[in-house]
N, C-alpha and C positions, 0 to 999 in steps of 0.2 A: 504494500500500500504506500508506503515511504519511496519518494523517488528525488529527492535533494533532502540534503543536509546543510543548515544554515548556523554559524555559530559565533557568539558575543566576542570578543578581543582580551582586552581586561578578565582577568579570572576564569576565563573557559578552554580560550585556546592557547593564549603565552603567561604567562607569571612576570606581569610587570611593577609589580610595587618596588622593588627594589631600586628601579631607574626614577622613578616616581615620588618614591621618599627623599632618593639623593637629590634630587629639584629642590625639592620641599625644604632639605635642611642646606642647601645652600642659600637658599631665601632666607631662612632665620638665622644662620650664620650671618649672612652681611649685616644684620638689625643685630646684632651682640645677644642671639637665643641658643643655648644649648640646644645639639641634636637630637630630635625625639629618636627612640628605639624602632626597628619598622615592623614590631607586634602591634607597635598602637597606630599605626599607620593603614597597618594590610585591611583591616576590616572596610576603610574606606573608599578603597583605589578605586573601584566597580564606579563611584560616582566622581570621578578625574579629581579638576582641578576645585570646585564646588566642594567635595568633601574632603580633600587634603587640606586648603586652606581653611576650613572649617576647624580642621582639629588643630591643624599649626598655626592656627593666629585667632580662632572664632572667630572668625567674618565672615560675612554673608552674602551673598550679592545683592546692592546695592547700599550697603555699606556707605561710608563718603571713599575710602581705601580700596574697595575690593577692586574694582577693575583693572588700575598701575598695578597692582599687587600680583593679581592673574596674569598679565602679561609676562608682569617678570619671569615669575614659574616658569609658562609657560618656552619661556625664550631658554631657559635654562634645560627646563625638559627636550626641548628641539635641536639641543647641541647634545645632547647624553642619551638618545633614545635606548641604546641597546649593550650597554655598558655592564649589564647583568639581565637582561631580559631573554628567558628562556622557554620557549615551546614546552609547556606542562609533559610532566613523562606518560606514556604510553599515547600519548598524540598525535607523535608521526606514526606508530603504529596503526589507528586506526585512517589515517591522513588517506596510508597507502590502502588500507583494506575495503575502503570507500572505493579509492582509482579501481580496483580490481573487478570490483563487483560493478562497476560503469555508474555509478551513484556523484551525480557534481555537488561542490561541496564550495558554501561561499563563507563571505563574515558581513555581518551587519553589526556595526558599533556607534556609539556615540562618541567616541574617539575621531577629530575633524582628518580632513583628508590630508595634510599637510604631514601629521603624525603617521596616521595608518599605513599609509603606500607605502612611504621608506623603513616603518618598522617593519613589514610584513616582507620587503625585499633582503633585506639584513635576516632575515628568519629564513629566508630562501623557502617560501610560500606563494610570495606573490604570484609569480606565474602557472601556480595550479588553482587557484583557486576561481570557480567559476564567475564571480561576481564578488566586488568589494565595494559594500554601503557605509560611507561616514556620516558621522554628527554632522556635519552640512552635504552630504549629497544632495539631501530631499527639500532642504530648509526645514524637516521636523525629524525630532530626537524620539527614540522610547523614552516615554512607554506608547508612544503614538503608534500608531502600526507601519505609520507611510512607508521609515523605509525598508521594513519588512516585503512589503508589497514590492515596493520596487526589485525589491531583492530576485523575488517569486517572478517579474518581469524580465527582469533580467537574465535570467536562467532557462526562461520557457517551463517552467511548474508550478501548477494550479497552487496556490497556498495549500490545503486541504491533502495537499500530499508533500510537505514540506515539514520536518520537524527543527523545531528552535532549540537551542543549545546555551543554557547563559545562565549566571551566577548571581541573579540580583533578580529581585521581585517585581521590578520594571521591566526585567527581558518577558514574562511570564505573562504579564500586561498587555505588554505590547504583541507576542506571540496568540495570543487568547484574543487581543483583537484583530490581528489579521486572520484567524480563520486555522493556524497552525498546531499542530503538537507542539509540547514545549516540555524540556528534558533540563530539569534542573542539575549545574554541576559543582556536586558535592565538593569537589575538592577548589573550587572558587572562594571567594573574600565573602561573597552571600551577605554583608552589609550588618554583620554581625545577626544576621536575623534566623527564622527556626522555618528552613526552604522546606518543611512537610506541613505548614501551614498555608502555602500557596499556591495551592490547587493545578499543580503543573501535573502532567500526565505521566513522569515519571522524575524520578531523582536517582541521581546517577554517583556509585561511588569511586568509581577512573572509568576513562575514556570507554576504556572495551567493555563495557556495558553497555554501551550503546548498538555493540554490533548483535546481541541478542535481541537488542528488538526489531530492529531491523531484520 
């Protein structure tokens, strides 16, 4: 029934808090802030720069601070993207088990297109992956469905035979309103939250779990 695989960035398919935190604490190094630890950090990464600066500074957007404040991050994170960012384990395994069995396989993130492309080139993905949705491809982010949809356009499969893959209860959202399965992953940042409360169609404890439902 499954005929694409679509999957979050942030905590499903690479483990980037670690590039993400060094941002983070180079911003509060320059303001004279000791480095936070990236335990207290990881729970937030799934929501970028919104909840890292949230926890490194308590700001919020629209703040009178927040926007110079994101950019800076953000200029920081675009020089360091892949510094420690790795492909979760058993993820190239199922990468290739998908190519095998002829299943296209994309990523729909809230991560803008600026970050995405060249992280996912440095991960040596970019060119298999059928379709890649940023936080600005569609002009709208999850938990909206749009660029789920688009995703599902992109690839030539009906949402309805498309399962979502993501670690935060916006992906679950957003997947539940385009029409899709959605496969929570267990080993993601999850937003510190309890992923068997949000009614996703399955929760997944490593990657190759998925290849049984499939």
């Amino acid at each position: 029934m499954i005929k694409a695989v679509l999957f979050d960035l942030d905590g499903t398919l690479a483990d980037t808090a670690p590039d993400l935190a060094y941002a983070l604490n180079r911003v509060r190094s320059a303001r004279g802030l000791a480095p936070l630890p990236l335990a207290a950090m990881r729970p937030f990464t799934s929501h970028g720069a919104r909840g890292l600066l949230g926890v490194g500074f308590n700001i919020q957007p629209g703040d009178p601070d927040y926007d110079a404040l994101r950019e800076e991050f953000l200029a920081v994170y675009g020089d360091n993207l892949c510094r420690e960012t790795r492909i979760f384990a058993g993820m190239p395994e199922l990468l290739d088990a998908l190519q095998a069995r002829g299943l296209p396989w994309g990523i729909v993130t809230n991560k803008q297109e600026r970050f995405t492309l060249p992280l996912l080139e440095k991960l040596g993905v970019r060119d298999r992956a059928a379709c890649v949705i940023g936080g600005d491809t569609t002009g709208q982010i999850k938990p909206r469905p749009e660029p789920l949809l688009a995703a599902s356009r992109a690839i030539g499969v009906a949402p309805h035979r498309c399962v979502y893959v993501g670690d935060d209860q916006r992906d679950v959202e957003a997947g539940r309103a385009a029409g899709m399965k959605i496969a929570v992953a267990g080993w993601g940042y999850l937003n510190g939250g309890e992923a068997e409360r949000w009614n996703a169609d399955w929760t997944l404890k490593n990657p190759q779990e998925l290849l049984r439902i499939l």
